[in-house]
C-alpha positions as CSV (number, residue, x, y, z in Angstrom):
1,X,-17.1,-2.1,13.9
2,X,-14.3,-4.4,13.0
3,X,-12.0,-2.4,10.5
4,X,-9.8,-3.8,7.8
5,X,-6.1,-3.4,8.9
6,X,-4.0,-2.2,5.8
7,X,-0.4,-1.4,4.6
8,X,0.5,0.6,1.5
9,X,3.8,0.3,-0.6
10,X,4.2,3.0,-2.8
11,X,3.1,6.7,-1.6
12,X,3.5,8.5,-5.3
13,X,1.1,9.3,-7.7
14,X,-1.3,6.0,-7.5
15,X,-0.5,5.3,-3.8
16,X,-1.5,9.2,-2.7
17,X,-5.2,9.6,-3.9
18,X,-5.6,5.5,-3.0
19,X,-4.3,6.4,0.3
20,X,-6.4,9.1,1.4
21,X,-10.0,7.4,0.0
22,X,-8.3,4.5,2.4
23,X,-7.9,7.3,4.9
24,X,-11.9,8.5,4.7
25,X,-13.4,5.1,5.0
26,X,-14.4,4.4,8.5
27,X,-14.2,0.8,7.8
28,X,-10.5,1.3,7.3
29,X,-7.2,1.1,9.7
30,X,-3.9,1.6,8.0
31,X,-1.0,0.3,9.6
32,X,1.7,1.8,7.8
33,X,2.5,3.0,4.5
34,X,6.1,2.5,2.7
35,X,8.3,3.7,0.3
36,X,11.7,4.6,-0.3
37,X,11.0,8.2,-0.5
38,X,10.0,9.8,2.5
39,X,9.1,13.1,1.0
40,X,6.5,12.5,-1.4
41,X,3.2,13.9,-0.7
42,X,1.6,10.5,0.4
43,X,3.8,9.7,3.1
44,X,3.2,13.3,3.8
45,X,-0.6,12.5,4.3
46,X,-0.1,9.8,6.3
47,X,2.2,11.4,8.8
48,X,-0.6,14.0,9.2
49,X,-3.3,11.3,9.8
50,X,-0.8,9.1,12.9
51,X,-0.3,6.8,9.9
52,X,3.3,4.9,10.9
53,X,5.4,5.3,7.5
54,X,8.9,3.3,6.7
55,X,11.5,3.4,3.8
56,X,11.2,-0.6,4.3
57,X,8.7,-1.9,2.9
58,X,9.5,-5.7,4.7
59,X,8.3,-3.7,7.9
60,X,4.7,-3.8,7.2
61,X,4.7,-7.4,5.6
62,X,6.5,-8.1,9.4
63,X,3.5,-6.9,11.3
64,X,2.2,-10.7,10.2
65,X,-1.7,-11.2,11.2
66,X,-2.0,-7.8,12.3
67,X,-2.4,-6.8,8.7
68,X,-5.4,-8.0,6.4
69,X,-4.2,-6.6,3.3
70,X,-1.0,-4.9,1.5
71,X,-1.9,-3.0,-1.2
72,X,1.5,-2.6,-3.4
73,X,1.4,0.7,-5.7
74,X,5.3,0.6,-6.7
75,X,4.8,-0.8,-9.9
76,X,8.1,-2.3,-9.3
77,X,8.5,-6.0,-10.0
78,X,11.2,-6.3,-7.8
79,X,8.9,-5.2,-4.5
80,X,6.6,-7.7,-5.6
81,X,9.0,-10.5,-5.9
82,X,10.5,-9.7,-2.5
83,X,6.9,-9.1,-1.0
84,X,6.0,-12.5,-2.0
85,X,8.7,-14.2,-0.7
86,X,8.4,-12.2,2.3
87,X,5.3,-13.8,3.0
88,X,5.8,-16.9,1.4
89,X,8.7,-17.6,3.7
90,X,7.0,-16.1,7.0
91,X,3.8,-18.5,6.4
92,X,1.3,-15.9,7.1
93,X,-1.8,-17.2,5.1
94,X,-3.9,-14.2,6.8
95,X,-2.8,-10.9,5.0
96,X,-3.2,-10.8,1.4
97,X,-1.7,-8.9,-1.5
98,X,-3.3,-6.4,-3.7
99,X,-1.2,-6.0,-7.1
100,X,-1.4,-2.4,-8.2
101,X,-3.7,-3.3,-11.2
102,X,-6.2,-4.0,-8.5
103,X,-5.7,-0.5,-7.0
104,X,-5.7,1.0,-10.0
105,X,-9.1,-0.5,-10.8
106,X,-10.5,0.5,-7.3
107,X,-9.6,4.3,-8.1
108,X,-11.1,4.3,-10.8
109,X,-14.3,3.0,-9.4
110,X,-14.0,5.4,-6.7
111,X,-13.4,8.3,-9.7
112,X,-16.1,7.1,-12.4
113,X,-13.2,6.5,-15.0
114,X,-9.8,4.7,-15.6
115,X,-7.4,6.0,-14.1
116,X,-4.1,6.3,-15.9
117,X,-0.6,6.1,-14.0
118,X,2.8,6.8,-15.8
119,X,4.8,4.4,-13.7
120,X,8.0,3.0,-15.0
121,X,9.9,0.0,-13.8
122,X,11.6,1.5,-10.1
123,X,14.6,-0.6,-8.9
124,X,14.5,-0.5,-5.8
């Protein structure tokens, strides 16, 4: 079965229960997961899975073609910006980018109700 290859910025309070539904689907390969703390539970859960995990989020938009989709959970407009431009610049027209609305919309599918995130604007 051909699996969809995905990245994750952000590893905090939206990007850990995200992460592990991502992590039970057997349709699902992650490539890496990001963020600039490395000792938040979700990067936690992805070491424990062989899940490769960065402080650079630029590393995952580098893998190119080898990613179908980078979901960002930051909630930082600055990571966007920068991850846009990122791929803008690399001209990879393969790998799309999931704002964190959208992943906040697929958990609460997944949960039945909306979800509800207290994220404030990170600079990163």
């Amino acid at each position: 079965m051909e699996k969809f290859k995905i990245g994750m910025i952000g590893a905090g309070e939206t990007g850990t229960p995200l992460l592990r539904q991502l992590l039970n689907a057997p349709f699902v390969e992650m490539v890496g997961v990001a963020d600039l703390n490395l000792t938040l539970p979700g990067i936690a859960v992805a070491r424990e899975h062989g899940v490769p995990v960065t402080d650079n989020f630029i590393e995952i938009a580098e893998q190119g073609e080898n990613v179908d989709i980078i979901i960002d959970v930051t909630g930082s407009r600055k990571v966007r910006e920068d991850l846009r431009r990122f791929m803008q610049f690399s001209g990879n027209t393969h790998t799309v980018i999931v704002h964190e609305r959208i992943a906040l919309l697929m958990l609460s599918l997944g949960a039945g109700k909306r979800v509800q995130t207290r994220h404030d604007e990170l600079s990163y």
